[in-house]
C-alpha positions in Angstrom: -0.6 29.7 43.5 1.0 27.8 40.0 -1.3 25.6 38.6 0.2 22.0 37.9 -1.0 20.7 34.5 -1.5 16.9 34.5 1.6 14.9 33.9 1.1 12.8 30.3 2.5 9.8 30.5 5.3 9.1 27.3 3.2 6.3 25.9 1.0 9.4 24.9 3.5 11.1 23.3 4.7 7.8 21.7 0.7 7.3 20.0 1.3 10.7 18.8 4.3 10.9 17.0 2.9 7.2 15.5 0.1 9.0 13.9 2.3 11.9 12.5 4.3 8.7 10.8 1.5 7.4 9.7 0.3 10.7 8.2 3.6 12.0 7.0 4.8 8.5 4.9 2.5 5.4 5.9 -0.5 6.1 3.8 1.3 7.2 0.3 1.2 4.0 -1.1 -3.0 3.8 -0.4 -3.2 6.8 -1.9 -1.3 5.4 -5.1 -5.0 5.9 -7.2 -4.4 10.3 -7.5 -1.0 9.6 -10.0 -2.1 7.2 -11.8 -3.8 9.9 -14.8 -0.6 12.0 -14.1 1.8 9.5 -15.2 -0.3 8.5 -18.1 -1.0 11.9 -18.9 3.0 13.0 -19.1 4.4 9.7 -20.0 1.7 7.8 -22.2 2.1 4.8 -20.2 -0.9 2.4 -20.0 -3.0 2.2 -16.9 -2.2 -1.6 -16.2 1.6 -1.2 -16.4 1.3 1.5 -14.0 -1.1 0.0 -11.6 1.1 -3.3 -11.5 3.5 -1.1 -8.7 0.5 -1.7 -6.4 0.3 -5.1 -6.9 4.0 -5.2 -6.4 3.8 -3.3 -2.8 1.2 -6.2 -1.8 3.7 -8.8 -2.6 6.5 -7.0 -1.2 4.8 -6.1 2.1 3.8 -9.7 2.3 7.1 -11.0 1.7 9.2 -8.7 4.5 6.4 -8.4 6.6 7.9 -11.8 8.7 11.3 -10.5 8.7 10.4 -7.0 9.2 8.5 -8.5 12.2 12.0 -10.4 13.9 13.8 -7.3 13.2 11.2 -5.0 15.5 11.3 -7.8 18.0 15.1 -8.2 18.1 16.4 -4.3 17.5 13.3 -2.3 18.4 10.7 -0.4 16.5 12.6 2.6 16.0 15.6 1.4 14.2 12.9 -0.1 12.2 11.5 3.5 11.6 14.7 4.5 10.7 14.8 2.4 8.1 11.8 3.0 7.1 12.5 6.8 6.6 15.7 5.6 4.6 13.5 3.3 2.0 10.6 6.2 2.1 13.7 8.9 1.0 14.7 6.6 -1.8 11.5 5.2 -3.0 9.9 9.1 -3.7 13.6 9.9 -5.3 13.5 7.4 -7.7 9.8 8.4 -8.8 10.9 11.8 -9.1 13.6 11.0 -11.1 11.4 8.2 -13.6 11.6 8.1 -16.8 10.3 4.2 -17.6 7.6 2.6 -15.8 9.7 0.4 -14.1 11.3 3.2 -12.1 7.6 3.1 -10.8 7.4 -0.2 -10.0 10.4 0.0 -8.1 9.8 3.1 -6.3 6.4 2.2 -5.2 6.0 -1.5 -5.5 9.9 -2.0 -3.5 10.4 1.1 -1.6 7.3 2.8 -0.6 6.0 -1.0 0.3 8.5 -1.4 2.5 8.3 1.9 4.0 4.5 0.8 5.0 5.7 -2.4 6.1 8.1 -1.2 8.5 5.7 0.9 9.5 2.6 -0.5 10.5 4.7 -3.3 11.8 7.1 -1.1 14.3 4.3 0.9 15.2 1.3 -1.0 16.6 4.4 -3.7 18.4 5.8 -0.7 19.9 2.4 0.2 20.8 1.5 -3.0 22.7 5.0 -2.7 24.6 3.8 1.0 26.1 0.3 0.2 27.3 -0.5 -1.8 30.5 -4.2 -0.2 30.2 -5.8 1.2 27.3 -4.4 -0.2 25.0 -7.2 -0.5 22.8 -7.4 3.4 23.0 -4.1 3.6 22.0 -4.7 1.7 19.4 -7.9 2.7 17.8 -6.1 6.2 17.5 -3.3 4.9 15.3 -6.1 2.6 13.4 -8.2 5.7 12.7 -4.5 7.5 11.7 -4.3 4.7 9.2 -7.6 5.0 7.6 -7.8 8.9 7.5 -4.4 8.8 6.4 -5.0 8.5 2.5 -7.5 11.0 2.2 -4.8 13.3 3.5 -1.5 11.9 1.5 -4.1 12.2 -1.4 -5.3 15.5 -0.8 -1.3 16.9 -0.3 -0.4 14.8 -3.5 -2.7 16.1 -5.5 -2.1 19.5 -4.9 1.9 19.7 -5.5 0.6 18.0 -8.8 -1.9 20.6 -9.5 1.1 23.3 -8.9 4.0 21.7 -10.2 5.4 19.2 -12.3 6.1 15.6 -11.5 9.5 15.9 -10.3 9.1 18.9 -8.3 6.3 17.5 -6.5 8.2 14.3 -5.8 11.4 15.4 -4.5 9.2 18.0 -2.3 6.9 15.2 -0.8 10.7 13.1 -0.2 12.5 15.9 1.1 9.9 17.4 3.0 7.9 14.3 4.5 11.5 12.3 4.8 12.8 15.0 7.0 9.7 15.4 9.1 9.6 11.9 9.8 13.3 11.4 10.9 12.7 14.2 13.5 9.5 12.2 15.0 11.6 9.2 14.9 14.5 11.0 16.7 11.9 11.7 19.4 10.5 8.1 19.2 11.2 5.2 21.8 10.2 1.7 20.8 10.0 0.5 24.9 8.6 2.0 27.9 12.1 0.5 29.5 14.2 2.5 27.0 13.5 5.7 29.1 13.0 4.2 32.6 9.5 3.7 32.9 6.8 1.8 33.2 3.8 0.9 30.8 1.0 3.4 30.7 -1.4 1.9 33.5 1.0 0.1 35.9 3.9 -2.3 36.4 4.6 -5.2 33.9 3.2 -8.8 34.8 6.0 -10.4 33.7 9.9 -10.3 34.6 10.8 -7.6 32.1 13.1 -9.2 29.3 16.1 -5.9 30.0 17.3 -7.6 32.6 19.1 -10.2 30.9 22.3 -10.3 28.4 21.7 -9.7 24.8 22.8 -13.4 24.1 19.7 -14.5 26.3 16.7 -11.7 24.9 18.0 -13.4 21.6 17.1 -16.8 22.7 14.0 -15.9 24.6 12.5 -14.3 22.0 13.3 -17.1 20.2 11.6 -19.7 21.8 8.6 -17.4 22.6 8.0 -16.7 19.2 8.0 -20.7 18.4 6.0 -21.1 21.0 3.7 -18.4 20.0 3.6 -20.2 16.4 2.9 -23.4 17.7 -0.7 -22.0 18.9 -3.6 -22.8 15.9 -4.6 -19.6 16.8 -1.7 -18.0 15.5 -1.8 -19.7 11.7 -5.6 -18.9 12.2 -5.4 -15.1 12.7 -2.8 -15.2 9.6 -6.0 -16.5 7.6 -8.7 -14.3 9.1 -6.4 -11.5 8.0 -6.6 -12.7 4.4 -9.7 -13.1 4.3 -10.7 -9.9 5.3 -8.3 -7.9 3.4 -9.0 -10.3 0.4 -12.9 -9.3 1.0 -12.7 -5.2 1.1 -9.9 -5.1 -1.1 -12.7 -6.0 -4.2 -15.1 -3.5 -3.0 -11.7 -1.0 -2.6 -10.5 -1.6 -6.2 -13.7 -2.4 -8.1 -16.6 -0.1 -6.3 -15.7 3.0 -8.8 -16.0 0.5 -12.1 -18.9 -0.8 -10.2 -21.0 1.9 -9.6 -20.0 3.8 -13.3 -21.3 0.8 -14.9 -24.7 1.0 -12.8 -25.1 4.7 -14.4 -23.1 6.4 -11.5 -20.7 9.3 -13.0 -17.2 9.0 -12.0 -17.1 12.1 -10.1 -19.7 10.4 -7.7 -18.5 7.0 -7.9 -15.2 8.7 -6.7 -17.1 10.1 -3.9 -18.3 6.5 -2.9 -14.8 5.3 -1.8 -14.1 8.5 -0.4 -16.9 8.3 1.9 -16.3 4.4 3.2 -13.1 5.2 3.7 -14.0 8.7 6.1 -16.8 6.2 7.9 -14.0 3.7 8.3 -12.1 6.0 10.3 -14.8 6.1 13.3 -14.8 2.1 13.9 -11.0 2.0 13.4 -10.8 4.1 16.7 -13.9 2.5 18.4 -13.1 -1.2 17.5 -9.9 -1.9 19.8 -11.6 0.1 22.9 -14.5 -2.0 22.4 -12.7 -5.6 21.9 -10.5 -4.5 25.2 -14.0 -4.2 27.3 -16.6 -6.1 25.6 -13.7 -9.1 24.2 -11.7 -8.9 21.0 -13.3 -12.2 19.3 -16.9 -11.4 19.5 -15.5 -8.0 18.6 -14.1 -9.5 15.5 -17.0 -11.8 14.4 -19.0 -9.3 14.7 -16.8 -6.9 12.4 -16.4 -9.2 9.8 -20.2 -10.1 8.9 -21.0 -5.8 9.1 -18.5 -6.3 6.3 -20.0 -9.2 4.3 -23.3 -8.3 4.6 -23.5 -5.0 3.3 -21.4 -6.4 0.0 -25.3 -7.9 -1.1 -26.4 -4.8 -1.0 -24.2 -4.0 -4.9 -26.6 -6.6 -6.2 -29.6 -4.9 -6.5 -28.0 -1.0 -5.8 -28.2 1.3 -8.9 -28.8 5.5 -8.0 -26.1 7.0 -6.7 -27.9 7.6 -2.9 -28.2 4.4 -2.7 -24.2 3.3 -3.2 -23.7 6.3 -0.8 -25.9 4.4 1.5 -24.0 1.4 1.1 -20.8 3.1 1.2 -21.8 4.4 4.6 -23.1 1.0 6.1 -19.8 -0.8 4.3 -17.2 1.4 6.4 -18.5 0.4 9.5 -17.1 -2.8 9.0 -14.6 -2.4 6.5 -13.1 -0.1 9.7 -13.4 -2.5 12.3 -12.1 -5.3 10.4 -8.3 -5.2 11.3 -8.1 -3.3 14.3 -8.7 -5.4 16.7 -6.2 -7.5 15.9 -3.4 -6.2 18.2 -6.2 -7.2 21.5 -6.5 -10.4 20.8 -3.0 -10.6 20.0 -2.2 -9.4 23.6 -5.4 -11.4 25.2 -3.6 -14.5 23.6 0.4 -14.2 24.5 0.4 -12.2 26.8 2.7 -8.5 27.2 6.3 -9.8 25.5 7.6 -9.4 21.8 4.9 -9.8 19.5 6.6 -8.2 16.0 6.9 -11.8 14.5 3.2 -12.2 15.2 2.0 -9.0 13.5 4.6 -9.4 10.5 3.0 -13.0 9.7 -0.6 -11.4 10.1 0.2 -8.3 8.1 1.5 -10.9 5.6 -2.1 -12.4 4.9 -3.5 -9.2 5.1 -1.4 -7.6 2.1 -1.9 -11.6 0.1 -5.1 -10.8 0.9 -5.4 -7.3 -0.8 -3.1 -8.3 -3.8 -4.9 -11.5 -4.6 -8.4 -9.5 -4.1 -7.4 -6.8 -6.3 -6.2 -9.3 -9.1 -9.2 -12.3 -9.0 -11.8 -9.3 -9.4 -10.5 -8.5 -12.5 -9.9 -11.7 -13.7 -13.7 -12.8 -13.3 -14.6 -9.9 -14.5 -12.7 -10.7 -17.9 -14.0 -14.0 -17.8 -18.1 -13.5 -17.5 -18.6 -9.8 -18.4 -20.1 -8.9 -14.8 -19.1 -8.4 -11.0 -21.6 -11.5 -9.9 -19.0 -13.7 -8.9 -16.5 -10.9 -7.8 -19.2 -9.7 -5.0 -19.9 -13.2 -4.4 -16.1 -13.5 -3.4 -16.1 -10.8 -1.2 -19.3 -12.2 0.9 -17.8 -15.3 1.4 -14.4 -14.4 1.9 -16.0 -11.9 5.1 -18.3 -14.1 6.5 -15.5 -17.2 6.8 -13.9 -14.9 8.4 -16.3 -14.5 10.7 -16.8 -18.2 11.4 -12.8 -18.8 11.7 -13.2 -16.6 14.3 -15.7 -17.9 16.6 -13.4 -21.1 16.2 -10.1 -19.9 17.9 -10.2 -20.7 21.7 -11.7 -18.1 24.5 -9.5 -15.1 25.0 -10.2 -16.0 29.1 -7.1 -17.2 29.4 -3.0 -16.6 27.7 -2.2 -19.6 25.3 1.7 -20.1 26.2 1.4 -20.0 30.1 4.3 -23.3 29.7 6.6 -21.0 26.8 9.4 -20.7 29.5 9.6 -24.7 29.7 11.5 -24.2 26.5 14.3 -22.2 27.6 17.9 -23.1 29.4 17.4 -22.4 33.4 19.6 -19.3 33.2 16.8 -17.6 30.7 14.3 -18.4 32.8 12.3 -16.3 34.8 8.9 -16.3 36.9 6.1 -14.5 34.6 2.3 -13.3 36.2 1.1 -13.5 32.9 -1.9 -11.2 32.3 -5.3 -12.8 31.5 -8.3 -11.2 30.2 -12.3 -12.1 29.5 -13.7 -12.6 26.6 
């Protein structure tokens, strides 16, 4: 008698050629610190003018992240992808082919920021489309993708460097990575509807948005999006996400000068952010499952203060255990602090186009790493210690928190009335989904 293997349902398949993405091109510009000695070492340039291109992603992923966002809603996430893969082709090229440190600001601060852009925006919205159930498992596996990422993109970077020179190692992470990803995109669908099924768990609640013309999707979308930012909860998650990326990103940037000046070598103090970021993987993943069952704004709250909290710990931590120890303790939160974003996203508006949302909310979030990585240093220049610069990140965490536990109960969607807004032909009669806190 055959044996029948289990059927997998696409949205599977879909969560797994996400994380390939994310490994193959959405984490190179994270792992931007392994050529920074290279390019000083070959070209002479100085360590600011090269780290500036990071600076320069922020602002550029913060600046398309809202268009990138329309553009997933309207077209679909794998168009998106596709130009993703395009920008991702061009930004390695040109840094394989640098010869001024401009070249480096445009291939990672322009291209490469846009490739993560398109990325992390495409993919969790696409996400969210393919999931009636389980959605915060689906999720927390491309979360824990994101934060494993680096160490890989690092690890591969760092060899080809170790092997070969600059250019060589640059065209070969383009060529090879670019054409890897544009076969996973090939294979990639952005809606369950695109191949004929349902969502992973069951039927839509809502009249599915394929069965009008173009003309009226356009206008829908629209007036669901205006309706989505007319919630405070909207404009408030766009802050929580700055805060919290404006919080880790100090301990990110500064934990290494941090610890060395404690008495910590830099071998070690290299280990330190390694370490949060492995930890970070584990509450990544666990996060969304838990915000689905237990409710995504307690979730949050919660996530937020495990990352304040631990920041007082760099006050009074000085052997290299003990930073370990607070690099362990730091990840749990530092991991959980973004992921459960796409929950309450859905627990708020419903199953429907969200790609504005996230674009706006990935917006803080990169304000929030490019401001965190700049004030740091700036108070730093200013009173000769990190006092102030923990300080910052304390605060800016446990505000978070308390922003959080302001927004309404997720008990309930907040644009039940969206549909008031549209003509009667675009109208249709939704079951939205609701969901406990």
């Amino acid at each position: 008698m055959p044996i029948r293997l289990p059927k997998i349902h696409y949205a599977w398949v879909v969560i797994s050629l996400s994380i390939l993405l994310y490994l193959c091109g959405g984490s190179i510009t994270q792992a931007f610190g392994v050529v920074i000695l290279p390019l000083q070492e070959e070209y002479g340039w100085k360590q600011g003018s090269i780290t500036l291109a990071y600076g320069i992603s922020a602002v550029m992923s913060a600046l398309l992240s809202p268009l990138i966002g329309i553009a997933t809603d309207r077209y679909g996430g794998r168009p998106v992808l596709f130009a993703g893969v395009v920008s991702f082709f061009i930004g390695t090229a040109i840094a394989a082919m640098a010869s001024q440190v401009w070249h480096i600001w445009l291939a990672y601060g322009v291209f490469l920021g846009s490739t993560q852009s398109c990325l992390n925006i495409a993919l969790i919205t696409s996400a969210t489309y393919w999931f009636r159930e389980k959605l915060g498992v689906g999720v927390g596996l491309l979360q824990c993708a994101q934060g494993v990422g680096p160490a890989g993109t690092t690890l591969l970077i760092g060899i080809l460097l170790a092997n070969y020179d600059w250019r060589i190692a640059f065209w070969t992470l383009g060529i090879g990575c670019g054409l890897t990803m544009s076969v996973i995109v090939f294979f990639f669908r952005s809606k369950p509807s695109d191949m004929g099924l349902e969502p992973f768990g069951g039927e839509r609640s809502e009249v599915a948005n394929e069965q009008f013309t173009r003309e009226i999707r356009m206008i829908r979308d629209k007036v669901r999006a205006a309706s989505i930012q007319s919630t405070s909860a909207f404009w408030k998650l766009v802050l929580i996400h700055y805060l919290g990326c404006l919080s880790h990103a100090i301990v990110i940037v500064y934990i290494v000068p941090i610890a060395v000046l404690s008495g910590v070598g830099s071998v070690a103090a290299a280990g330190v952010l390694s370490t949060l970021a492995l930890v970070s993987g584990l509450t990544r993943f666990l996060t969304p499952v838990l915000a689905e069952s237990l409710g995504a704004r307690g979730t949050m709250a919660v996530m937020y203060v495990l990352q304040g909290l631990p920041v007082l710990m760099l006050f009074w931590t000085s052997d290299t255990w003990t930073f370990y120890l607070f690099a362990v303790i730091f990840g749990i939160g530092y991991g959980g602090e973004g992921s459960a974003f796409p929950i309450i996203n859905r627990r708020y508006y419903g199953e429907g186009s969200l790609g504005r949302s996230f674009g706006w909310q990935l917006s803080g979030a990169m304000l929030g790493m490019a401001s965190g990585g700049w004030i740091g240093g700036v108070l730093f220049g200013i009173f000769d210690d990190y006092i102030l610069t923990i300080s910052l990140s304390i605060a800016a965490s446990l505000l978070g928190a308390v922003v959080i536990m302001s927004m309404e109960n997720t008990d309930r969607v907040l644009i039940l009335d969206w549909e008031d807004g549209l003509p009667p032909e675009a109208r249709s009669t939704p079951t939205p989904a609701t969901a406990n806190d």
